[in-house]
C-alpha atoms as an extended CHARMM CRD file, in Angstrom:
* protein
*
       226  EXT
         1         1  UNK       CA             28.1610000000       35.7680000000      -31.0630000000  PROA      1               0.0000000000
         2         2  UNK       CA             26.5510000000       33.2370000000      -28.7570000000  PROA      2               0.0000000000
         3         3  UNK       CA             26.8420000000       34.4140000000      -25.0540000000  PROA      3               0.0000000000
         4         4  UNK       CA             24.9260000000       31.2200000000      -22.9790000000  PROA      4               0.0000000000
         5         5  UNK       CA             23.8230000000       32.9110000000      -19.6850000000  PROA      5               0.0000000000
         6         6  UNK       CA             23.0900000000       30.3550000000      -16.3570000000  PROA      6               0.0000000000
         7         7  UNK       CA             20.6710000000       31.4410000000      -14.0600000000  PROA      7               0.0000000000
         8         8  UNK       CA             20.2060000000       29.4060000000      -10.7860000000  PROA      8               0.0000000000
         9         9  UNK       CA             17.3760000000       29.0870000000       -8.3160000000  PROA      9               0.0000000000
        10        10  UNK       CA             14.2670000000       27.7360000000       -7.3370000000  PROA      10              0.0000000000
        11        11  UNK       CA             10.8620000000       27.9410000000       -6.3690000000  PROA      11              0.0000000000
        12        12  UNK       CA             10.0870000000       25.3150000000       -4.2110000000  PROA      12              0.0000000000
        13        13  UNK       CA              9.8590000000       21.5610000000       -5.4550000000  PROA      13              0.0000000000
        14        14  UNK       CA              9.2560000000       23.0720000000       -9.1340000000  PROA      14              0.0000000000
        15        15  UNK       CA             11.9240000000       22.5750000000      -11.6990000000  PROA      15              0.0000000000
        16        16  UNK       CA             12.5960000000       23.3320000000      -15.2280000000  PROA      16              0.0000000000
        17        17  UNK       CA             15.0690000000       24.1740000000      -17.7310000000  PROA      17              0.0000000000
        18        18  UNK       CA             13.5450000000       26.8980000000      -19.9440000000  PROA      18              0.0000000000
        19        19  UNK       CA             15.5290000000       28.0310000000      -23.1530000000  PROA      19              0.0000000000
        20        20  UNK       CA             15.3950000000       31.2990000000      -25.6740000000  PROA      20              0.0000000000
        21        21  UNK       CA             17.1650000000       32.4580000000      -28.4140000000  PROA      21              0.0000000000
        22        22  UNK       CA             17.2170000000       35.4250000000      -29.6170000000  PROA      22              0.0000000000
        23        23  UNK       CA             18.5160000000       37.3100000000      -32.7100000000  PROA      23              0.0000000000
        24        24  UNK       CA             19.5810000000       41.0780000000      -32.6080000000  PROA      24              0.0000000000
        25        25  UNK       CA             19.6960000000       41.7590000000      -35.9240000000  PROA      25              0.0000000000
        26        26  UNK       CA             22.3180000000       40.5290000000      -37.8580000000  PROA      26              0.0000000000
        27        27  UNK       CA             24.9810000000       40.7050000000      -35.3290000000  PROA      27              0.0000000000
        28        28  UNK       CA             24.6900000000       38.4980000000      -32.5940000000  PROA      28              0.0000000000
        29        29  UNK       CA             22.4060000000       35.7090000000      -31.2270000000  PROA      29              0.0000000000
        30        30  UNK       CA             22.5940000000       34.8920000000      -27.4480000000  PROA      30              0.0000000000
        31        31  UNK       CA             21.0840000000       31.3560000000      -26.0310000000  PROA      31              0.0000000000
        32        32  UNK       CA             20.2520000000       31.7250000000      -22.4410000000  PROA      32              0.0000000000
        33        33  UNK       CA             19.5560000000       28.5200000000      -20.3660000000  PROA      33              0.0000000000
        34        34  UNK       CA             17.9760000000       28.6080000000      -16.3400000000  PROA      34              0.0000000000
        35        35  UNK       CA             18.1730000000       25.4660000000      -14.4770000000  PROA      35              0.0000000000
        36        36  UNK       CA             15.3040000000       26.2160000000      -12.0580000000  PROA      36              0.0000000000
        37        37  UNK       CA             12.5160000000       28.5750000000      -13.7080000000  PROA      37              0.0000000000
        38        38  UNK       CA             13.2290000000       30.9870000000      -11.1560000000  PROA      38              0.0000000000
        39        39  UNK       CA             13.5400000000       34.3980000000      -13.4630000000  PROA      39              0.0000000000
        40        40  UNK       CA             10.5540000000       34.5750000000      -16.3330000000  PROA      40              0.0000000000
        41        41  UNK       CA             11.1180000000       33.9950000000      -20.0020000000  PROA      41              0.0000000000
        42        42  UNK       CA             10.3540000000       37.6080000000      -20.2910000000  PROA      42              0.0000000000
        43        43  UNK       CA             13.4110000000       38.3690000000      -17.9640000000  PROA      43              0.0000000000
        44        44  UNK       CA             15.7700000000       36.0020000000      -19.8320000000  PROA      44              0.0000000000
        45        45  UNK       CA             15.0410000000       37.3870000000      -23.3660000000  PROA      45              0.0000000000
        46        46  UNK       CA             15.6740000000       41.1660000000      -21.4710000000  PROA      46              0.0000000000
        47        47  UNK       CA             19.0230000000       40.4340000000      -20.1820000000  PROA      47              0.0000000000
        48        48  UNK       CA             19.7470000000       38.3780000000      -23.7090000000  PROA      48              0.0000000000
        49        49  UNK       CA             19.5300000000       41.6650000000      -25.5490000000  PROA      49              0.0000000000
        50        50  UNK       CA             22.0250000000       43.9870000000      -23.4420000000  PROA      50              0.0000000000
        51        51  UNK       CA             24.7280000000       41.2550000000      -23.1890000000  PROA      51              0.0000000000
        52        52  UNK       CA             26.9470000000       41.8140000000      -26.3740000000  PROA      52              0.0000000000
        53        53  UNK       CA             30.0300000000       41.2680000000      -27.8000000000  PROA      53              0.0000000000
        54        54  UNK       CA             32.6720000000       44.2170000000      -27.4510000000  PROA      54              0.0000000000
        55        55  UNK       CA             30.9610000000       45.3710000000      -24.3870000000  PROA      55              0.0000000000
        56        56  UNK       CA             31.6300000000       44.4550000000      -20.7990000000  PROA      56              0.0000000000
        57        57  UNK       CA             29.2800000000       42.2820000000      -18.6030000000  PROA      57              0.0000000000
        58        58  UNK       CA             29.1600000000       45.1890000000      -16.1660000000  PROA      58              0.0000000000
        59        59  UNK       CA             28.0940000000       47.4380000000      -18.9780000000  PROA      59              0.0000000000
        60        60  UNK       CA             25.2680000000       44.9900000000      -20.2700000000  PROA      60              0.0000000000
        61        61  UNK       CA             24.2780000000       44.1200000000      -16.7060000000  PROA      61              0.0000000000
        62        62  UNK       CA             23.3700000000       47.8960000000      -15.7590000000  PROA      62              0.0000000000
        63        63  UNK       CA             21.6110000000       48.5290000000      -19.3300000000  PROA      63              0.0000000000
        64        64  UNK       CA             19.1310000000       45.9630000000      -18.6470000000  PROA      64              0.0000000000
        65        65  UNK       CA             17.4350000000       47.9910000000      -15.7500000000  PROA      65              0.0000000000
        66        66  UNK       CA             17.1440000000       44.3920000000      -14.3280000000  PROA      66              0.0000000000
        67        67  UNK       CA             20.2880000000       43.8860000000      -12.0830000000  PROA      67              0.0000000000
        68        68  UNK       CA             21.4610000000       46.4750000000       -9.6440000000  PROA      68              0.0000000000
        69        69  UNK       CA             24.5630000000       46.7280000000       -7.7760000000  PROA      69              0.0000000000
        70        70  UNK       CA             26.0710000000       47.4210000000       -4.3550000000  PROA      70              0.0000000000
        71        71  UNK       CA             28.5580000000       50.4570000000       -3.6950000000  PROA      71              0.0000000000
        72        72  UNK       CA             31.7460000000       47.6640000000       -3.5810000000  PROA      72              0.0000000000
        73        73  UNK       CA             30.9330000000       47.0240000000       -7.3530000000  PROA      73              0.0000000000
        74        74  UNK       CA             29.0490000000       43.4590000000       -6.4180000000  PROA      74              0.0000000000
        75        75  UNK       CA             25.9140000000       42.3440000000       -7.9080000000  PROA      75              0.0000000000
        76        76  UNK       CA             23.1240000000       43.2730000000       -5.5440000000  PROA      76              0.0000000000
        77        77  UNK       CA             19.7170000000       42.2970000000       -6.9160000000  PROA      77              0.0000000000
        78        78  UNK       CA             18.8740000000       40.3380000000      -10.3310000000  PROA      78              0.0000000000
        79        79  UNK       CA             15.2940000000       40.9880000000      -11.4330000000  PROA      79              0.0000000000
        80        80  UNK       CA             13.5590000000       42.0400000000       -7.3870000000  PROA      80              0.0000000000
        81        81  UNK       CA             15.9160000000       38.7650000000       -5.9040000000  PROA      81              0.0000000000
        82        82  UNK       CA             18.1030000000       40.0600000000       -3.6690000000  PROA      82              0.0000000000
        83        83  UNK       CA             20.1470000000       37.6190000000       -1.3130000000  PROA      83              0.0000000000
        84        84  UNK       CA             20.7060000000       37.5160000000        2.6090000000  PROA      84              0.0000000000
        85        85  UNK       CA             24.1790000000       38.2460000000        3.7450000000  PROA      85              0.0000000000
        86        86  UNK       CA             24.9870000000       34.5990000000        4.1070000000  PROA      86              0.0000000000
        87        87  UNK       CA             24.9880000000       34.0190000000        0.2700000000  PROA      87              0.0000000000
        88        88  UNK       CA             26.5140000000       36.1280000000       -2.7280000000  PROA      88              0.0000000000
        89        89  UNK       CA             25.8950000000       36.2410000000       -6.7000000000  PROA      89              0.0000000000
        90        90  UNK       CA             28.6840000000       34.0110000000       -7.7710000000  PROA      90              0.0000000000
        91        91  UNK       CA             29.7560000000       34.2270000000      -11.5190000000  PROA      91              0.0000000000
        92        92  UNK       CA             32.0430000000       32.3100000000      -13.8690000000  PROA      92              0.0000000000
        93        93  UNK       CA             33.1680000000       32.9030000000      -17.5110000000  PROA      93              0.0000000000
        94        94  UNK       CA             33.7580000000       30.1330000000      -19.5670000000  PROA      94              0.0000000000
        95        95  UNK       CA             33.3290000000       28.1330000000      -15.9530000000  PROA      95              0.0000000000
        96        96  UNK       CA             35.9090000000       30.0150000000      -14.0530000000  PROA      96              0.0000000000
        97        97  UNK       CA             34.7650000000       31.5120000000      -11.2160000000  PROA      97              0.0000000000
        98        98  UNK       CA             34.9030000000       35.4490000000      -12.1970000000  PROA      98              0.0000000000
        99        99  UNK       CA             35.3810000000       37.9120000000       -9.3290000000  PROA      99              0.0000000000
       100       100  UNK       CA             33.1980000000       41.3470000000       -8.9800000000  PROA      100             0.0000000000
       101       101  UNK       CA             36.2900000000       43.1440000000      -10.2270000000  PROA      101             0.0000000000
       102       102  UNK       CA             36.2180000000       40.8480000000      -12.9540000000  PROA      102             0.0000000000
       103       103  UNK       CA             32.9030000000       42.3600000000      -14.6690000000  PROA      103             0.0000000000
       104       104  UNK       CA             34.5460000000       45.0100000000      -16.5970000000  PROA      104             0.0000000000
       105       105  UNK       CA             35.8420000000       42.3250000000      -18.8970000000  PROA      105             0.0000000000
       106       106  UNK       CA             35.0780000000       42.6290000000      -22.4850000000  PROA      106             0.0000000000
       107       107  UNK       CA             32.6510000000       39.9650000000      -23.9150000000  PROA      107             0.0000000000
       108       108  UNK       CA             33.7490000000       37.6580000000      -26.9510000000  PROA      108             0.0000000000
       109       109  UNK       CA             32.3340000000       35.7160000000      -29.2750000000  PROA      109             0.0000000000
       110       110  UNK       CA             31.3880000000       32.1560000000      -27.3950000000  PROA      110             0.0000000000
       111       111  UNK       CA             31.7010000000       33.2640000000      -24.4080000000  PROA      111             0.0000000000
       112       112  UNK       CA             29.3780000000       31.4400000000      -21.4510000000  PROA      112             0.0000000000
       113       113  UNK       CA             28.2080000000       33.5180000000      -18.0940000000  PROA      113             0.0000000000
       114       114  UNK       CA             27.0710000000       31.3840000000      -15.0870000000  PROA      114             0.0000000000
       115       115  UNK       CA             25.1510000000       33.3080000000      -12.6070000000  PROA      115             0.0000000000
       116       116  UNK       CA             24.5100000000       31.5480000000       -9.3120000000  PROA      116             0.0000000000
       117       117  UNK       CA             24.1420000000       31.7020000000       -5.8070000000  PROA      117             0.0000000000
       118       118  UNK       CA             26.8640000000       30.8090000000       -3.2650000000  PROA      118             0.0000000000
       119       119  UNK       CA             27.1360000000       30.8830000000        0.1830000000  PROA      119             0.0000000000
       120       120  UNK       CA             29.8190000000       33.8030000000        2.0310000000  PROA      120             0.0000000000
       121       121  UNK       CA             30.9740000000       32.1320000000        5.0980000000  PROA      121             0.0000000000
       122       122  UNK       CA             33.8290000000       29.6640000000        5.3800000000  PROA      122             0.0000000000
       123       123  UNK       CA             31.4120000000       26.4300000000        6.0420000000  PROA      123             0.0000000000
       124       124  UNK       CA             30.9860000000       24.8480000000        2.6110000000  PROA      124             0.0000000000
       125       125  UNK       CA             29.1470000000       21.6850000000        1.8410000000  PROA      125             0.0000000000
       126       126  UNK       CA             30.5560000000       18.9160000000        2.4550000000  PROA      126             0.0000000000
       127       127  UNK       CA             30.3490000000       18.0640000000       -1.0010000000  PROA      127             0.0000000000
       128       128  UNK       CA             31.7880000000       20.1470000000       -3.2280000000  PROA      128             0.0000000000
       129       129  UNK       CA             28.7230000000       19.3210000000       -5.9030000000  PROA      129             0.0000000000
       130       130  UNK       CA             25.9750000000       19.8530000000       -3.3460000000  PROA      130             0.0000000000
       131       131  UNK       CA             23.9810000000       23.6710000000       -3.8440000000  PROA      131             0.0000000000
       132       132  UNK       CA             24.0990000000       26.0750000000       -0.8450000000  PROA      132             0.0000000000
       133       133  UNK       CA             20.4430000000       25.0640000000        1.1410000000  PROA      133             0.0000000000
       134       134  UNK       CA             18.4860000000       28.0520000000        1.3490000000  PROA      134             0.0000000000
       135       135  UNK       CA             14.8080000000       29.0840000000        1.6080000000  PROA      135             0.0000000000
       136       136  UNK       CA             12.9470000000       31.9170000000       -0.4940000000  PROA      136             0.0000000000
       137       137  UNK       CA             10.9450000000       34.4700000000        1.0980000000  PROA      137             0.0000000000
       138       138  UNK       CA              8.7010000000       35.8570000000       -1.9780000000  PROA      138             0.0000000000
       139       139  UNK       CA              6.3270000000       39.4320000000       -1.2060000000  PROA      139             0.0000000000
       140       140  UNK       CA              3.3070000000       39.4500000000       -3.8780000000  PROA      140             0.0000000000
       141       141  UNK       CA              2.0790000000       42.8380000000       -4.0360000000  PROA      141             0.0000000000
       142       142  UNK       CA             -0.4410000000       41.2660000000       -6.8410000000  PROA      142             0.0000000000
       143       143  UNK       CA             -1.8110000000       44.2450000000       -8.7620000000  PROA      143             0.0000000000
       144       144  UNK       CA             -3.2570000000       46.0850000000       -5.8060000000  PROA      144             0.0000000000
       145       145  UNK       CA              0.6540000000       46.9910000000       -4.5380000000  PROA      145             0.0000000000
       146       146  UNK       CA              3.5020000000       45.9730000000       -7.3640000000  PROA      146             0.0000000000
       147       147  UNK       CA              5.3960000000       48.3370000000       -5.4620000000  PROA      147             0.0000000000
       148       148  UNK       CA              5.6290000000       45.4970000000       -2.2800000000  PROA      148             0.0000000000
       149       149  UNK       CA              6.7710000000       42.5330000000       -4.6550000000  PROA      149             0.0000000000
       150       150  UNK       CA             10.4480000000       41.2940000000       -3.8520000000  PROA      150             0.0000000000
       151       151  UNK       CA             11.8420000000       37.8150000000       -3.3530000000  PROA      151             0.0000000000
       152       152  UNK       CA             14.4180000000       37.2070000000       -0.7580000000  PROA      152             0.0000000000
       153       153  UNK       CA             16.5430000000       34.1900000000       -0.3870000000  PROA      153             0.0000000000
       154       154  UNK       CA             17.5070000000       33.4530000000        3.1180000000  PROA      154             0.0000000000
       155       155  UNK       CA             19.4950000000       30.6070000000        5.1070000000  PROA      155             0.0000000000
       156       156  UNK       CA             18.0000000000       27.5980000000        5.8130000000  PROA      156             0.0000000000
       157       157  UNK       CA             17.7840000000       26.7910000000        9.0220000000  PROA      157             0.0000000000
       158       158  UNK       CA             17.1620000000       22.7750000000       10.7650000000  PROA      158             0.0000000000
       159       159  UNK       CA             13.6120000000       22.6750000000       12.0190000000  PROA      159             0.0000000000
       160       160  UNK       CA             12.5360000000       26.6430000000       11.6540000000  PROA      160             0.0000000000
       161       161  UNK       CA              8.9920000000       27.2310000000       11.2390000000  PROA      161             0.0000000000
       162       162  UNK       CA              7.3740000000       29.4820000000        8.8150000000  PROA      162             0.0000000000
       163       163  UNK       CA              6.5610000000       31.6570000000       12.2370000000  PROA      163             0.0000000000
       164       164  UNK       CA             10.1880000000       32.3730000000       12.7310000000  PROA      164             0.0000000000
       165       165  UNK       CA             11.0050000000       33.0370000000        8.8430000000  PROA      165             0.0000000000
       166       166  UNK       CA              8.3420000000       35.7830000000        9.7520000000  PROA      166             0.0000000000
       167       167  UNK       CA              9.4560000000       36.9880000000       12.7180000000  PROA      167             0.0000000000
       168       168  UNK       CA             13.0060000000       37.4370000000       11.7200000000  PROA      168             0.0000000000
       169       169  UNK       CA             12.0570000000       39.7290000000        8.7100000000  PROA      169             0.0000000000
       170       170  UNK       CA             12.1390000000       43.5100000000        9.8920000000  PROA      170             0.0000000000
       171       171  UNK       CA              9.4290000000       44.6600000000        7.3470000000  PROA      171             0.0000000000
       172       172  UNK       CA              6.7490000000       42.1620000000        8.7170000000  PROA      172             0.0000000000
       173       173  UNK       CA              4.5380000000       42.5970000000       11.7580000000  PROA      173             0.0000000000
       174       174  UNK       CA              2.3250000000       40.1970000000       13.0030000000  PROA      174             0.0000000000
       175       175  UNK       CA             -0.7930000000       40.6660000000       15.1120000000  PROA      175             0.0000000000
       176       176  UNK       CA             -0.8750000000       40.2840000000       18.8300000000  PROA      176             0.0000000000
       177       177  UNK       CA             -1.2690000000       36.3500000000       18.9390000000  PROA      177             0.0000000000
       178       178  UNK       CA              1.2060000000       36.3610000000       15.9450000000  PROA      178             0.0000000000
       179       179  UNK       CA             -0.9150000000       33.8700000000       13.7180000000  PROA      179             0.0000000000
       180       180  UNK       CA             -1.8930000000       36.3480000000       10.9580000000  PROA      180             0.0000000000
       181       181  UNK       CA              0.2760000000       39.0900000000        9.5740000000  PROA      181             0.0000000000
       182       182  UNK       CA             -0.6600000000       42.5690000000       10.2170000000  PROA      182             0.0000000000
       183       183  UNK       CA              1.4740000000       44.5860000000        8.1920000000  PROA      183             0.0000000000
       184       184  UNK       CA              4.4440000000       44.3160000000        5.7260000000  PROA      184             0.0000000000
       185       185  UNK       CA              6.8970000000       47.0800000000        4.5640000000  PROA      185             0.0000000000
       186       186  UNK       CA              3.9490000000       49.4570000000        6.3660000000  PROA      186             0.0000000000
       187       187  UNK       CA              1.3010000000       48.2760000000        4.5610000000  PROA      187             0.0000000000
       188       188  UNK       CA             -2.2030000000       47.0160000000        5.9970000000  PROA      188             0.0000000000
       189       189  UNK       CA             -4.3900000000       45.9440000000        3.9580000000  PROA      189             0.0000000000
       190       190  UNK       CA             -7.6260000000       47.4420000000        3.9630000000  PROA      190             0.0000000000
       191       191  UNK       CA            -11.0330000000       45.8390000000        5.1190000000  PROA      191             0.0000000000
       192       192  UNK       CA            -11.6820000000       44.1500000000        1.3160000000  PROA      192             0.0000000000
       193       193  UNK       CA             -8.2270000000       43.0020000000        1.6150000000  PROA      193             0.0000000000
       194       194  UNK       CA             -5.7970000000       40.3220000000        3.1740000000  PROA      194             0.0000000000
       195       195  UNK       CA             -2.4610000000       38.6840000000        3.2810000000  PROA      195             0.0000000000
       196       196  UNK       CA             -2.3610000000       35.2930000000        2.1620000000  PROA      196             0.0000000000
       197       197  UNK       CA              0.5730000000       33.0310000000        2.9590000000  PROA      197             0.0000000000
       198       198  UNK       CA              1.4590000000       29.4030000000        0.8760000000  PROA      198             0.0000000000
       199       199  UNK       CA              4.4690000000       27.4610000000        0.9970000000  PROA      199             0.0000000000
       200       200  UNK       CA              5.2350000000       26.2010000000       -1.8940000000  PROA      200             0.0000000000
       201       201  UNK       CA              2.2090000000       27.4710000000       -3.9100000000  PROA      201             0.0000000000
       202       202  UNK       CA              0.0170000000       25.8840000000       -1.0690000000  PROA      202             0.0000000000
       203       203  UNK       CA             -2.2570000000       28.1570000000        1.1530000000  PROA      203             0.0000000000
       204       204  UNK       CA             -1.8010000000       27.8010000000        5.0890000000  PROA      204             0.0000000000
       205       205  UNK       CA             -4.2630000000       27.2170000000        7.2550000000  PROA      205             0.0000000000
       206       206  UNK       CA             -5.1330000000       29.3590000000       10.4610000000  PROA      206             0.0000000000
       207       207  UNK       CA             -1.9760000000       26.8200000000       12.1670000000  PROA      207             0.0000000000
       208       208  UNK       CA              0.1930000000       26.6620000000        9.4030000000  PROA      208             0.0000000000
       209       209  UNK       CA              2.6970000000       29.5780000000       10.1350000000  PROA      209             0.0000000000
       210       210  UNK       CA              4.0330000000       26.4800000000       12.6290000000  PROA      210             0.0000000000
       211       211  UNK       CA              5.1080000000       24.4420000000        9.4400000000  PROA      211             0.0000000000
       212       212  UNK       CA              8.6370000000       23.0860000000        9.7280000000  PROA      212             0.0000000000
       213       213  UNK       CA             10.5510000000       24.0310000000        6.7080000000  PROA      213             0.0000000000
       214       214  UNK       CA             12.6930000000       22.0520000000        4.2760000000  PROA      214             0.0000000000
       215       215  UNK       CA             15.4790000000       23.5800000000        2.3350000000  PROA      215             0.0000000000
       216       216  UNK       CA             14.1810000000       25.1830000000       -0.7510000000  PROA      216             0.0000000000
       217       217  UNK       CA             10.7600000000       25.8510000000        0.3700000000  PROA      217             0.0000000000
       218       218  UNK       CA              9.3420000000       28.8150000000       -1.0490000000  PROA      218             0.0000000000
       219       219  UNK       CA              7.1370000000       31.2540000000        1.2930000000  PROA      219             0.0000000000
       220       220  UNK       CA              4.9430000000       33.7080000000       -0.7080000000  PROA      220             0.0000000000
       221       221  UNK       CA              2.9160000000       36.6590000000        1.4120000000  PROA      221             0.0000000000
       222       222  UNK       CA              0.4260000000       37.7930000000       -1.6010000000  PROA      222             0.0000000000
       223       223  UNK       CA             -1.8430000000       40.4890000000       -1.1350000000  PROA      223             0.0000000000
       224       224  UNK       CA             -5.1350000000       39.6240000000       -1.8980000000  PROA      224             0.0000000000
       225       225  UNK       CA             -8.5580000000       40.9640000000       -2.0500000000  PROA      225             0.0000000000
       226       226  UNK       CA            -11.3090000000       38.9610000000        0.1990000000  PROA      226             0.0000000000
């Protein structure tokens, strides 16, 4: 069996088509290709091993531990990335589009999932080749909280500053001159610790939360010790 699985994302201006193969036992062997290096190898070769012929993608999804799903049956989170409600998880078998009450079908030998991320409103690009523009919100716990780390993908918005990306986000709080951040999902760090904030792997100065962003820019809050 040879299931090819398409994962598609980003983080930031970095991109890269990683491949694995892997052989479980003598009964299958699943490729898995990601555009946009945006789940780990590690995560890849995971979801290659529960995806199987004679079982349904539904079933192989939930055995992995790594994709979770919403009460309507839709996918809700793949690996901590979990999507505003402006965009969905948008599948295809064989590339036709496959519909959330579509999971339960059976996998066969050759068959090819496409995983990727599509917008939910009525206004589609103008092109019909052109990706939804979005910008990704990533929390770094870091080893001091894993339980904090969680990567959001949000609309982009024309001329919105890193400030605003902030501001919007219900878990965050900024201090009283909001320039730093004070606390996020609760947590403050203590006096050996801080938040650090880069866009696009790039730390931001003591001005930089007014940064203009550009579709695709990644934000990462990481939680750092001084």
């Amino acid at each position: 069996m040879a299931v090819s699985f398409l994962l598609a994302g980003c983080n930031g201006d970095k991109s890269k088509e990683a491949l694995a193969q892997v052989n479980s036992g003598d009964v299958s062997s699943i490729m898995i290709s990601e555009k946009d290096d945006f789940f780990s190898p590690d995560i890849i070769r995971d979801l290659e091993k529960y995806l199987q012929q004679g079982e349904t993608i539904r079933e192989g999804l939930k055995k992995s531990g790594i994709v979770t799903f919403a009460e309507n049956g839709a996918i809700q989170s793949i690996s901590q990335v979990s999507l505003s409600s402006a965009f969905s998880w948008g599948l295809e078998l064989n590339n036709k589009k496959l519909g959330k009450d579509k999971l339960d079908t059976v996998l066969k030998e050759n068959d090819e999932i496409g995983i990727s991320i599509e917008p939910t409103g009525q206004k589609k690009p103008e092109k019909a080749d052109l990706e939804p523009e979005y910008t990704v919100l990533k929390l770094n716990g870091g080893t001091i909280e894993p339980g904090l780390t969680h990567t959001y993908i949000l609309p982009f918005s024309e001329n919105e500053s890193v400030r605003a990306i902030l501001q919007s986000m219900d878990f965050i709080e900024l201090t009283m001159n909001k320039r730093f951040i004070d606390s996020v999902k609760g947590y403050s760090p203590k006096s050996i610790e801080k938040w650090v904030i880069k866009v696009n792997g790039k730390e931001l100065g003591e001005n930089g939360m007014d940064m203009r962003l550009a579709p695709a820019d990644e934000i990462e809050i990481k939680l750092e010790r001084s």
